[in-house]
N, C-alpha and C positions, 0 to 999 in steps of 0.2 A: 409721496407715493400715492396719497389719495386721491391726491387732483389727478395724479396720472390714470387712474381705478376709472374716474371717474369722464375724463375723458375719453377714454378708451368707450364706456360707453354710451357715450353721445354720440361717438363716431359710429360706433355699431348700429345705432341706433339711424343714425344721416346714414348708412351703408345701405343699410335695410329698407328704405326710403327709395331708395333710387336701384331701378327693374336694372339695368345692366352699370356697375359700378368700372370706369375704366383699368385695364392693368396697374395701370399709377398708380390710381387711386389704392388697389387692393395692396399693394408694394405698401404704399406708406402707411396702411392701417394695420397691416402685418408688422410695421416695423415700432410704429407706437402701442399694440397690442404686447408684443416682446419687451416693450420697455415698463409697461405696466404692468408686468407680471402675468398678463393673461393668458399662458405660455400656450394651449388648447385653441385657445380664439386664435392666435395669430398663426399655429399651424396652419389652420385650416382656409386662411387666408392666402398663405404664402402657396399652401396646394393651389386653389381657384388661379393665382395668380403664376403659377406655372403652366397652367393645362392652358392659360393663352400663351406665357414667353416660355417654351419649355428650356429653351437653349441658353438659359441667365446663370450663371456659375456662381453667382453671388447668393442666388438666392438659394439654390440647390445645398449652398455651403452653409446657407444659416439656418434653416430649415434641418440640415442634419445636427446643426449643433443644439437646437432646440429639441430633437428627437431623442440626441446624446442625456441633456437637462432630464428628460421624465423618463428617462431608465430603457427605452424603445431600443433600442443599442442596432437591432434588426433593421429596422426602415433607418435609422440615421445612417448604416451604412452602405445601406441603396442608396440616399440620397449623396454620398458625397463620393461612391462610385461612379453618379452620373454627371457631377460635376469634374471629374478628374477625367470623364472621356470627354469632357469638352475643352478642359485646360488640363493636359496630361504633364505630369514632373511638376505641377505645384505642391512644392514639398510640405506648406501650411496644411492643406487639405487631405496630404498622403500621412502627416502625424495624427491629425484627428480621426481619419478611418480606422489607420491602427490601433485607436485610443479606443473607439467602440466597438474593434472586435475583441479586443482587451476584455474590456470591461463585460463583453456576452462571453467571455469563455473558449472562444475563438481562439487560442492563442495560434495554432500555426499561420494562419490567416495574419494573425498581430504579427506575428516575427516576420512575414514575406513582406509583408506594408512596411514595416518599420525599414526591414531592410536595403528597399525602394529607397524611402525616404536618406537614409544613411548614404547611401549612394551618392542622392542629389548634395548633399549637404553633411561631408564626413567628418563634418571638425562640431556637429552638431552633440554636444554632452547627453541634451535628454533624450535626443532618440538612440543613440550609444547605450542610455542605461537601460532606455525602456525595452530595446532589442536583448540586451546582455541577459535583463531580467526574463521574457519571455524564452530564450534560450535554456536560464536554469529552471525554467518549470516542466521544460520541454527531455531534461537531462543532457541537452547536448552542454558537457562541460567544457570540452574543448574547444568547441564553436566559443563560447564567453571569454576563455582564457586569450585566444588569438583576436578577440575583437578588442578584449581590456587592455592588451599588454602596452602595446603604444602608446596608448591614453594615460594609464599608469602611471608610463618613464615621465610625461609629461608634465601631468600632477600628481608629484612627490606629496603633498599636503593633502591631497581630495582619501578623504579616510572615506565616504560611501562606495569611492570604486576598490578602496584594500579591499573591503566588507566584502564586496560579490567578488573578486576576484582571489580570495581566500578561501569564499564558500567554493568556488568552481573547484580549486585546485583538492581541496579535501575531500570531494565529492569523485573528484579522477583520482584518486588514491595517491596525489601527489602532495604527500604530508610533511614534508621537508618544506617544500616550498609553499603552502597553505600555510604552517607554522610562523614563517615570515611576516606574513600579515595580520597572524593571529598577535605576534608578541610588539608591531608597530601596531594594533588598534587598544592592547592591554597598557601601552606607554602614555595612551592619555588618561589612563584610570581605569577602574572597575566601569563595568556598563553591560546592560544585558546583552549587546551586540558582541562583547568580548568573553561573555560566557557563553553563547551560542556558540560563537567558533574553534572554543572550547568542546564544548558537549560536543562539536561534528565530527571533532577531530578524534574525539571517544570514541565514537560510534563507528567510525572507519577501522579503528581498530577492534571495532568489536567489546569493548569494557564497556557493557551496558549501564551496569551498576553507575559508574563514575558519568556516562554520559544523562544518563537520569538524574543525576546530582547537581550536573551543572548548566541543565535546561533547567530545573526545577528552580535555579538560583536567578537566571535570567528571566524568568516568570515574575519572579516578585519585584524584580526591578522594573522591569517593561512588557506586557505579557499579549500587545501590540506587536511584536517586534515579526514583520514579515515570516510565515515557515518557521517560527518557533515552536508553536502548539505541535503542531504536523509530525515532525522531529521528536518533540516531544513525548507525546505516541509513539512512536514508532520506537524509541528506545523502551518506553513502558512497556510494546507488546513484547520483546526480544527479552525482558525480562521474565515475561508468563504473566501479566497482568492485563488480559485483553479487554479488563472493566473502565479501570484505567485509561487506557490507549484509548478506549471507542470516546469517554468524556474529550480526552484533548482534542480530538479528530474535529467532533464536534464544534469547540469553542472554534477549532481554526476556519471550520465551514461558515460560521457565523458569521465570521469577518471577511472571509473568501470565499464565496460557493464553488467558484472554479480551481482550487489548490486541486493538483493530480496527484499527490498521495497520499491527503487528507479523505479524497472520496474514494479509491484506489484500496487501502488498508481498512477502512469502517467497511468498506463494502466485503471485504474479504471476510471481517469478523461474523456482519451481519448472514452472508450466505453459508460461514460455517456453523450460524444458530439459524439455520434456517428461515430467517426469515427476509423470502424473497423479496416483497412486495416492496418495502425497505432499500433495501440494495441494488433496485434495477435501477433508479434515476441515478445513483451515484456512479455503477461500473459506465453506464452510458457519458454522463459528464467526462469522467474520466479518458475514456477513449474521445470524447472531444476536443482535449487538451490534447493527449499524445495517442493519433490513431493507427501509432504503429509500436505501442506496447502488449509485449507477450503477456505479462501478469494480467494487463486488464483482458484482453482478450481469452484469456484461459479465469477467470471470475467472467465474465459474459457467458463462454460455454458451460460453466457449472451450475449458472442461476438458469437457464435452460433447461440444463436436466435436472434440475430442482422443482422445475413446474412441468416438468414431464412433455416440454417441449421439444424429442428426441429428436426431429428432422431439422430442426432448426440448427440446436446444436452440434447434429453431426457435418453441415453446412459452413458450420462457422469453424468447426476445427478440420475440417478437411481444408479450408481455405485460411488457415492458420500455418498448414504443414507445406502450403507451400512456400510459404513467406518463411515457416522456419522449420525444416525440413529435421533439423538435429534435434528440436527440444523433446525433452522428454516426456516434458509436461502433456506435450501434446498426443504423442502418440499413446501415452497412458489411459486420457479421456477419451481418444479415440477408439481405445479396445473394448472398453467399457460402454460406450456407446453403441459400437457393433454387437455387443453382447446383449442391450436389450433389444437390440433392431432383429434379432436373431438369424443373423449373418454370420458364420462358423469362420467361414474362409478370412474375412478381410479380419475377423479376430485374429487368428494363426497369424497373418502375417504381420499386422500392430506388435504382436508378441517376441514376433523375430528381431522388428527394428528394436525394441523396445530393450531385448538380451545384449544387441550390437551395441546401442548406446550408452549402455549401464556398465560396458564392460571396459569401452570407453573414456567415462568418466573417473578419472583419479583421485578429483576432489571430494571426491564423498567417501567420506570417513566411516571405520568401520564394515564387516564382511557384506556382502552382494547378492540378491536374488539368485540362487542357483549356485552358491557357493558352497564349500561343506565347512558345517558351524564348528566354528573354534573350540575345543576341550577347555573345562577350566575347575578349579575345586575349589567348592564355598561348603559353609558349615548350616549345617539345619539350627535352624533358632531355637534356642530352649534347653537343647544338646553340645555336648562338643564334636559328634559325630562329623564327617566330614561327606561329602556328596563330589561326585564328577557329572558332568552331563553325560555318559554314557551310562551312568546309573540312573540319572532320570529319564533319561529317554525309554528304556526300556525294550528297544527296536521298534518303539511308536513315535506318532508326530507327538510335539510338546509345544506348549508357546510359554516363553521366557516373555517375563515383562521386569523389566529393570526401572527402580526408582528410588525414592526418600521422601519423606513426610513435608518436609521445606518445598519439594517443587511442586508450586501451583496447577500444572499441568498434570501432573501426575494423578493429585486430590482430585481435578477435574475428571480424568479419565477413569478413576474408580470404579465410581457407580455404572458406566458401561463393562467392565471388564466384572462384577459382583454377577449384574443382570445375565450377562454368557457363561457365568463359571456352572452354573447348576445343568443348562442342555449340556454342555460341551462336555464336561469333565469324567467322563466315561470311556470317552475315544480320544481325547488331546486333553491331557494332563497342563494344568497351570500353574505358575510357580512365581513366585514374587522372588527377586533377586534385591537384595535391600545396599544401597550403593550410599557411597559419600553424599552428605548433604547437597541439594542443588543452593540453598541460601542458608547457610546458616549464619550467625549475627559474625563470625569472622570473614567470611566469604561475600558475597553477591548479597545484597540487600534487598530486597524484593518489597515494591510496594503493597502488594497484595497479602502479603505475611504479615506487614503490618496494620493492615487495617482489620486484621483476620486476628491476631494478637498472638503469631507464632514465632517461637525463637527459641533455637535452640542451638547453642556451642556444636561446633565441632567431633566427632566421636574422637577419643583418644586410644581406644581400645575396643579390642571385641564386644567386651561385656558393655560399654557404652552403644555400642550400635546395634546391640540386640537389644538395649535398653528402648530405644528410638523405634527399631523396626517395630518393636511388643507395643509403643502406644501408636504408633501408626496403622497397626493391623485392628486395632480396638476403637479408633479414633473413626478408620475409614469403614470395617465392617468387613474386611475380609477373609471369607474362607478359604481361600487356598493355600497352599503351605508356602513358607518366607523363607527364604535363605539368605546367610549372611555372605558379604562378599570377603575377602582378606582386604587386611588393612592396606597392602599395596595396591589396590584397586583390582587385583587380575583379571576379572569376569568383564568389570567396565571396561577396563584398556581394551582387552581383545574385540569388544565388540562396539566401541566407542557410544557407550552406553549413556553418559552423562550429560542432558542431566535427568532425562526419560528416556525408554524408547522398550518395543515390545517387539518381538522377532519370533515369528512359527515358523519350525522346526517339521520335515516330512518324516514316515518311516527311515529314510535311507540318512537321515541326520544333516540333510541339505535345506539351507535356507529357500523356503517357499512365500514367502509374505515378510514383512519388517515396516514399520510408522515409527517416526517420533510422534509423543503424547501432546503435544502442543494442540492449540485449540484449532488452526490453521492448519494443520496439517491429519492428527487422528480423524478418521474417518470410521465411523463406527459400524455401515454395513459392509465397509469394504472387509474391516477383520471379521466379519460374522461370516461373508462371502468364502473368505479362506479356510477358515473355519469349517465351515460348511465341506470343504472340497478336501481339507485334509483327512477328515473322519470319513469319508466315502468308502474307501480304499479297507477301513479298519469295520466297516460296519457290514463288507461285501466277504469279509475275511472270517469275521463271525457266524454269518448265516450259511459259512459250507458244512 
């Protein structure tokens, strides 16, 4: 390698020497530069020696592979774009393009290239997996499933294609048949690959707890492992542990800058702590990966209105609504948008779409903006007395916040519900409703509770959960008064309370506002905002 060093520059040196060096000449000096490591010198060689032979497919092709080497990912796949319009369907030069849009983050670009390449050449394995792959980042699982399946029947033995076509099928909610692959990759032993498909298969069902368990175990085995960390995360945040999640997020960036739910999810944590500045290169990443995701695109329009950039984001989600006309997400930051634009009309009617689609929607658990709130009877802490919500209402607004000391979200949300209880608590009455554990050491394990040192059994009885709710109100510093729920949950069921959530109550005893307390989702001007407008009514009612 030295002689090579060292030739190289002699040659540079006899290069330099001579006022116009022939094409050859620069071809071969580029191509013993390249072998002596001088990976810079023989770029710029192989450039001079294009701007004479532009139309050399050879050299367009090594020139990009050399761009690919120092990380350029951008110019290697100009260069092997210009060699593919001189030699089109060379299938060698159509897997390296998709290799270095790959590797920039590019993936749709990667999955179109690859999928060329597959074309040319369908019995090809690594463009098979490298397409399958770009497809699971992409979410298209069904796309993966129909490209695997062939291949599959084929190789019975190939456990890297159970792996992804496991993950696909888990991922499409087809857990019957994901389980298949799951118990042929568990048959050649424990491996973190077979606790990952594990933990996916958790997480589809929703058992966070158990899915956290056996990412966590896969970790220690191999913590390398493709979409582990990410996963990982992401079962942490669904537990309320968004300190957690943002670390795993992180380790996965590390290794992949381009993972779309690793920068997707931190970006979501980082905008709901404010901190933009943070979060813009990753929702952008993101939407590079998949530029026809609603999450990222509704995190783009909130880090917008985060920097108080309203025209921007009113831009982005009008041209959001047409792409997805039903979300609700959208037309939500839409109203609110138009509200600081102070624009009346296009509010009203965001408001309308917004009643149509909530009414809509079945899968959201628990009563509905504009709905009239469910009766229920819980016991005042401290007392045996017993309370209905027409007793606390009083024929005024009220805001019910439903909780227990165990959910992290809830501890989180405190200190804003303490900070509103002293303006508000004149005109909208607040009431702590103290519900079944969100983690207690028999239930849901929650990492955050342990590194916090919380734990507490199950209530067996009244006098236990007024035991719990009494260090919880001391713990957290709250004034307002706690109600206990009955042991059969009534107040939670009817308002599918668990394992947070806060719900303001009008005069007329109709849901006017409702948030879960999660970190990702509580918004804390938005309830100050409702707030705000429920007392209007009661402050104009006073002054007659």
């Amino acid at each position: 390698m030295y002689r090579l060093r060292v030739l190289g520059v002699l040659l540079a040196a006899s290069l330099s020497a001579q006022t116009n060096p022939s094409p050859e000449e620069l071809l071969r000096h580029a191509i013993e530069l390249q072998q002596s490591g001088d990976m810079e010198g023989a770029i710029q060689d192989y450039r001079q020696f294009l701007a004479e032979r532009p139309n050399e497919v050879a050299a367009h092709s090594n020139l990009g592979v050399l761009l690919s080497h120092m990380g350029r990912y951008g110019e290697a796949a100009t260069e092997y774009n210009r060699a593919l319009e001189l030699a089109p369907g060379t299938s060698g030069i159509l897997l390296n393009l998709g290799l270095a849009y790959y590797k920039a983050g590019r993936i749709p670009e990667a999955a179109q290239t690859f999928s060329k390449a597959h074309e040319i050449a369908p019995d090809n394995l690594q463009t098979i997996m490298l397409l399958g792959d770009c497809q699971l980042r992409m979410g298209q699982n069904r796309d993966v499933i129909a490209l695997l399946k062939p291949v599959e029947q084929a190789s019975a033995d190939n456990l890297a294609i159970a792996y992804m076509m496991g993950m696909a099928l888990l991922r499409d909610g087809q857990v019957q048949e994901g389980q298949q692959r799951v118990d042929k990759i568990l048959r050649n032993g424990d491996s973190a690959e077979a606790r990952f498909m594990l933990g996916s298969q958790m997480l589809v069902a929703q058992d966070f707890p158990a899915a956290v368990k056996q990412f966590a175990g896969a970790i220690e085995l191999n913590p390398d492992v493709p979409d582990l960390q990410a996963f990982y995360g992401l079962a942490l945040l669904n537990t309320g542990d968004p300190d957690a999640a943002a670390a795993a997020f992180r380790k996965q960036l590390a290794s992949d800058p381009n993972h779309f739910e690793a920068n997707l999810y931190l970006a979501q944590i980082l905008v709901a702590r404010k901190q933009w500045t943070e979060a813009e290169p990753l929702i952008h990443q993101a939407l590079q990966v998949r530029p026809d995701s609603l999450p990222a695109k509704l995190a783009l329009a909130d880090l917008e209105v985060g920097n108080n950039q309203l025209m921007k984001a009113r831009s982005t989600l009008e041209a959001g609504e047409k792409t997805w006309p039903e979300s609700y997400g959208i037309h939500q930051r839409l109203s609110e948008v138009y509200a600081a634009l102070h624009l009346p009309a296009q509010v009203q009617h965001e408001k309308v779409v917004m009643a149509r689609l909530q009414s809509k929607t079945s899968s959201d658990s628990g009563p509905k903006t504009g709905e009239q709130a469910p009766d229920f009877t819980v016991t005042k802490m401290g007392s045996e007395e017993s309370a209905t919500l027409t007793d606390l209402r009083h024929t005024g607004p009220v805001l019910l916040v439903f909780g227990s000391y165990t959910c992290p979200n809830f501890r989180g949300a405190a200190s804003t519900l303490n900070r509103l209880y002293p303006e508000y608590k004149n005109d909208v009455p607040f009431f702590l409703i103290y519900i079944r554990e969100a983690h207690s050491t028999q239930d849901w394990a929650s990492t955050q509770n342990q590194r916090e040192g919380i734990t507490l059994q199950p209530a067996k009885s009244l006098d236990e959960r007024s035991d719990h709710a009494t260090m919880c109100v001391r713990k957290l510093h709250i004034e307002f008064p706690t109600l206990l729920d009955t042991m059969n949950g009534g107040a939670e069921k009817a308002y599918a309370a668990w394992p947070s959530k806060a719900y303001l109550l009008d005069t007329h005893g109709r849901i006017i506002f409702s948030t879960g307390l999660g970190e990702q989702e509580f918004k804390p001007e938005q309830l100050e905002a409702a707030l705000a407008k429920a007392r209007t009514p009661v402050k104009a009612q006073q002054t007659r």
